[in-house]
VEXDREN-2710 file (C-alpha; in Angstrom, 1 decimal):
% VEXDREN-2710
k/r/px/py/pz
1/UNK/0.0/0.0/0.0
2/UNK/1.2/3.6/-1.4
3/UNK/1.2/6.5/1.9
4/UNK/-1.0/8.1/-1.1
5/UNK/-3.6/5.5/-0.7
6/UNK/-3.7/5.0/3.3
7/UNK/-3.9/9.3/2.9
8/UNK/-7.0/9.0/-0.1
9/UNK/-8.1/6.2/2.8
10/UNK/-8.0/8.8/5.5
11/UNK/-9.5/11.3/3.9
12/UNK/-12.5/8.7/3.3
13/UNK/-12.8/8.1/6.9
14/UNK/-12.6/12.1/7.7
15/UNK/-15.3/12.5/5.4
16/UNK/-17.8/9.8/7.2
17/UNK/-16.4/11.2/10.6
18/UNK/-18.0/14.8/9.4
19/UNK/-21.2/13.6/8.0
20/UNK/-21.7/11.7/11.4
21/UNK/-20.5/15.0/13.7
22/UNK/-23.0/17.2/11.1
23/UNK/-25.6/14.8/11.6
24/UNK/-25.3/14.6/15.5
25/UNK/-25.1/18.5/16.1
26/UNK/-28.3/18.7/13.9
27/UNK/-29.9/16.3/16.9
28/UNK/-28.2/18.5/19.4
29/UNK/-30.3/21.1/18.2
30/UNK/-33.7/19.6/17.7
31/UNK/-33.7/16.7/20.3
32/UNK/-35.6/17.6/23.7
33/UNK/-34.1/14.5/25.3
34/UNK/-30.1/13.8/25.1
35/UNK/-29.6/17.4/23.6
36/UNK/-25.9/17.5/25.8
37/UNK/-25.2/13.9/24.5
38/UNK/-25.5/14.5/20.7
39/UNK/-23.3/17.7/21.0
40/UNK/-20.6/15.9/23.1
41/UNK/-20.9/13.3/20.4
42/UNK/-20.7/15.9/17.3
43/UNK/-17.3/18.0/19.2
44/UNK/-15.8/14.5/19.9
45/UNK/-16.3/13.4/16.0
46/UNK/-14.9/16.8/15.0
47/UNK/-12.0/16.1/17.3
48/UNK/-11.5/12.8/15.9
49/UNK/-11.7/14.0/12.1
50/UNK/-8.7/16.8/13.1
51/UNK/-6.5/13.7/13.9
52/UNK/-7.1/11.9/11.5
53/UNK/-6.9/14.7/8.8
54/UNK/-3.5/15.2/10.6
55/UNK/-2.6/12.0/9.5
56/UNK/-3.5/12.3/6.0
57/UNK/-1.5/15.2/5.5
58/UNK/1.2/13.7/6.3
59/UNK/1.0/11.4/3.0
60/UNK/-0.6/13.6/1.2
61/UNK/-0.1/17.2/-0.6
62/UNK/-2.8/19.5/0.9
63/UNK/-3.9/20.1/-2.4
64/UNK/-5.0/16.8/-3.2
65/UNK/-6.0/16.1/0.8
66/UNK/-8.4/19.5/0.5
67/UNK/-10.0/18.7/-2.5
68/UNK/-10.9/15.5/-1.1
69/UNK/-12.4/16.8/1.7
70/UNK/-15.3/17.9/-0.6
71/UNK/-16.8/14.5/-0.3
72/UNK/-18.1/15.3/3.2
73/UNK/-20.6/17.4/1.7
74/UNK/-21.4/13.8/0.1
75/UNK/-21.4/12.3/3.2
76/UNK/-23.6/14.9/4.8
77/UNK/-26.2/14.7/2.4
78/UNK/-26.6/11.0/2.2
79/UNK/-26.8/10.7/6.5
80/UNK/-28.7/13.5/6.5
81/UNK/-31.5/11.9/4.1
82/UNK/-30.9/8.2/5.5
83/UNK/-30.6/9.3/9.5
84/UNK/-32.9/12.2/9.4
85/UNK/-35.0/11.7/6.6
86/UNK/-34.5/15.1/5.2
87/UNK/-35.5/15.6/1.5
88/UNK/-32.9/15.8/-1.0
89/UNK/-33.9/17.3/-4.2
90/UNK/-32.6/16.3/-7.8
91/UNK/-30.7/19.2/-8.4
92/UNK/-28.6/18.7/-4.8
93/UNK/-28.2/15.2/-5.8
94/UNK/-26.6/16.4/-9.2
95/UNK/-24.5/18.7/-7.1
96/UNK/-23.4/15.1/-5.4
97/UNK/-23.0/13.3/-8.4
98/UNK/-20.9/16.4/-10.0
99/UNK/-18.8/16.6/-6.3
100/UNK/-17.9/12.6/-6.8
101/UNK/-16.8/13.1/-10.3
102/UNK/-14.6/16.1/-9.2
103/UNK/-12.8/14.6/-6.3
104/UNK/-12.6/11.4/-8.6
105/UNK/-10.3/13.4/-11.2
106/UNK/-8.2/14.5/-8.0
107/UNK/-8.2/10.8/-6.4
108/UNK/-6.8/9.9/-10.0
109/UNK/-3.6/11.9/-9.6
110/UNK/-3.1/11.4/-6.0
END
């Protein structure tokens, strides 16, 4: 395994660590039971994605790690729609497919 792959493979894991931090501070803020819980949850994730982002950069250039980092609006979307059951229209899931297709043109010259 490259250090460019295990850093494309940390961004990955940064990217589902800031869907799942977005999607808990959004229960923070509309839960009437455990509202303290989901924020601890949503700082520690964010915490958690820092290190790990850390990591990446050190096998990666920051201008391929950044990039990368678009997919988190990816991530967000898709937990949002499958956790919370928000409604995703066709033209933010074209945004989506168009974000994939960018940081796929990056991810090829990583």
């Amino acid at each position: 395994m490259t250090a460019a792959f295990v850093g494309v493979l940390l961004v990955l894991v940064c990217t589902v660590l800031e869907g799942l931090a977005q999607v808990s501070l959004k229960l923070s803020a509309t839960a009437r039971l455990r509202r303290r819980s989901w924020g601890t949850v949503g700082i520690t994730l964010f915490v958690a994605e820092a290190v790990v982002y850390t990591r990446a950069l050190t096998a990666l250039d920051v201008s391929i790690a950044y990039p990368l980092g678009s997919l988190s609006f990816v991530a967000v979307t898709v937990l949002s729609r499958w956790l919370l059951g928000e409604t995703v229209t066709r033209t933010r899931w074209l945004g989506v497919a168009l974000i994939i297709l960018g940081a796929g043109l990056v991810m090829a010259r990583a």
